[in-house]
N, C-alpha and C positions, 0 to 999 in steps of 0.2 A: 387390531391394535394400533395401527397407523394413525384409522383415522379418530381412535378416542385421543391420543398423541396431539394430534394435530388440532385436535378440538379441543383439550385443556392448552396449548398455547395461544392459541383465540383467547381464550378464557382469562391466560394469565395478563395477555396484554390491553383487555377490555377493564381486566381490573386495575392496570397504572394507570391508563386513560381514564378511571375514574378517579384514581386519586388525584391525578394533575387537573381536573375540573372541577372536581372539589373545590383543591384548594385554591385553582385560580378563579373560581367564586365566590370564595371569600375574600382573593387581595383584591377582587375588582371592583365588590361592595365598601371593604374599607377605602377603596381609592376613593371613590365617589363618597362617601363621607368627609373621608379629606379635600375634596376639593369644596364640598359645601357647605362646610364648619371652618371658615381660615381660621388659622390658630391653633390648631390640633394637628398632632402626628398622625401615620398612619396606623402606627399601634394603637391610637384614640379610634380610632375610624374605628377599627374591627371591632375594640371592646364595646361600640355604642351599636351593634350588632341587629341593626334592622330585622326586622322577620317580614317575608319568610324565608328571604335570600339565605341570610346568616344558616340558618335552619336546613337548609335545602342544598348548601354547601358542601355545609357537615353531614351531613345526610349522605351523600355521595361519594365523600372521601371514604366514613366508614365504610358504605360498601364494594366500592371499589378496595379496599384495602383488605376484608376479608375474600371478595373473590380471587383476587391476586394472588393471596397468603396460598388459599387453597389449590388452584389450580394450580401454581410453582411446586406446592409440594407434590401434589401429582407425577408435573413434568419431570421432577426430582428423581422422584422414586422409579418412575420409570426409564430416565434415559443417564442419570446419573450412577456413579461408582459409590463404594463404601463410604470414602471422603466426603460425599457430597451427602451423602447417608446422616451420618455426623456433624456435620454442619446445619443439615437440618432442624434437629432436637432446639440449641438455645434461638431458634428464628421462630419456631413454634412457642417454645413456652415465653418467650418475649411477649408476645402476640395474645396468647393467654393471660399471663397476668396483667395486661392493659384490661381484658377483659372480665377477670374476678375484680378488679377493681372498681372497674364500672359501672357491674353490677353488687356491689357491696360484700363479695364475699370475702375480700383483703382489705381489709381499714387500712386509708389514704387520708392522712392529714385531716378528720375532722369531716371527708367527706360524707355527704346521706347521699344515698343511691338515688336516684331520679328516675334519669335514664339516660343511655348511655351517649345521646346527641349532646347532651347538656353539660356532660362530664367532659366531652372531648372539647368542647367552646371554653369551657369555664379553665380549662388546664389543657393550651396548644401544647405546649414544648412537652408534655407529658404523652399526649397521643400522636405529636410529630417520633419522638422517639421510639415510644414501643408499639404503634400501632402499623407509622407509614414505613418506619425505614426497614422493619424484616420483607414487607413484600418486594421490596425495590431489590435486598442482597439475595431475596431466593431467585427473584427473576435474574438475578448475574450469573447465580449459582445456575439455574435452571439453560438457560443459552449461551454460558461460555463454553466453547468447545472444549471435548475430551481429549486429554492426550493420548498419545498412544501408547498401546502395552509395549514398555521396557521388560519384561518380565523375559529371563532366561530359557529357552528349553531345549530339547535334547533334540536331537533331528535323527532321521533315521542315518546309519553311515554306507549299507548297503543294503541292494531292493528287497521289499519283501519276499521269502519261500526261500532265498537261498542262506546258506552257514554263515556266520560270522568270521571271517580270518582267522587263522591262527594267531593266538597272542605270541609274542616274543617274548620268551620267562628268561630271558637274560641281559 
């Protein structure tokens, strides 16, 4: 058990390091566009999206973002409480419906399904929100330490085998 533990947090953190390459191959391609288009913003840069950088970016953010989603929830389920249980559900179905979207199963604004690299370039703020940030809050959820049991219990008052005192009935 240890070491599958120990192997989906590999996992989990293989999958930010892909998101954070991802996306910082995307701002390094729009930088480079911005530096070689004077005139243009960087938000120009990215939307004039070279291939195969652009492509390959994105490529990698998605999958880093679903390895991450998955191994978190792993780590979750296994070293996490009820709360963290619960918590899990709306970082899942976030993460899902980025994903019925982008395969055309939730009609989005007019979009035709392609596929799902195209969808995430065509609409950042839409795949930054439901696709990057649940694997970021389950890896919080998944390595912020556990508190400890508050929980009340009853201790023994004397050793086991012998009687209990007599009660005082007055």
């Amino acid at each position: 058990m240890s070491t599958f533990l120990h192997r989906a947090e590999l996992a989990l953190w293989t999958g930010l390091s892909g998101i954070g390459l991802g996306a910082s191959a995307l701002l390094v391609y729009a930088w480079v566009e911005f530096l070689n288009n004077p005139g243009i913003t960087l938000v120009d840069g990215y939307w004039i999206g070279g291939e195969p950088w652009t492509s390959a970016g994105t490529l990698v953010a998605l999958a880093g973002a679903v390895l991450a989603l998955l191994a978190g929830a792993v780590v979750v389920l296994l070293r996490g409480d009820w709360v963290r249980w619960v918590l899990l559900v709306p970082l899942l179905a976030t993460d899902l419906l980025w994903w019925a979207i982008a395969l055309g199963l939730v009609p989005f604004g007019g979009y035709q399904p392609i596929d799902p690299i195209s969808f995430a370039h065509r609409e950042p703020q839409t795949a930054a929100i439901l696709l990057a940030v649940p694997p970021v809050a389950m890896a919080i959820l998944a390595f912020l330490p556990l508190q400890p049991d508050r929980r009340v219990r009853r201790r023994r008052v004397h050793a086991p085998g012998t009687p209990p005192p007599p009660r005082d009935e007055g």
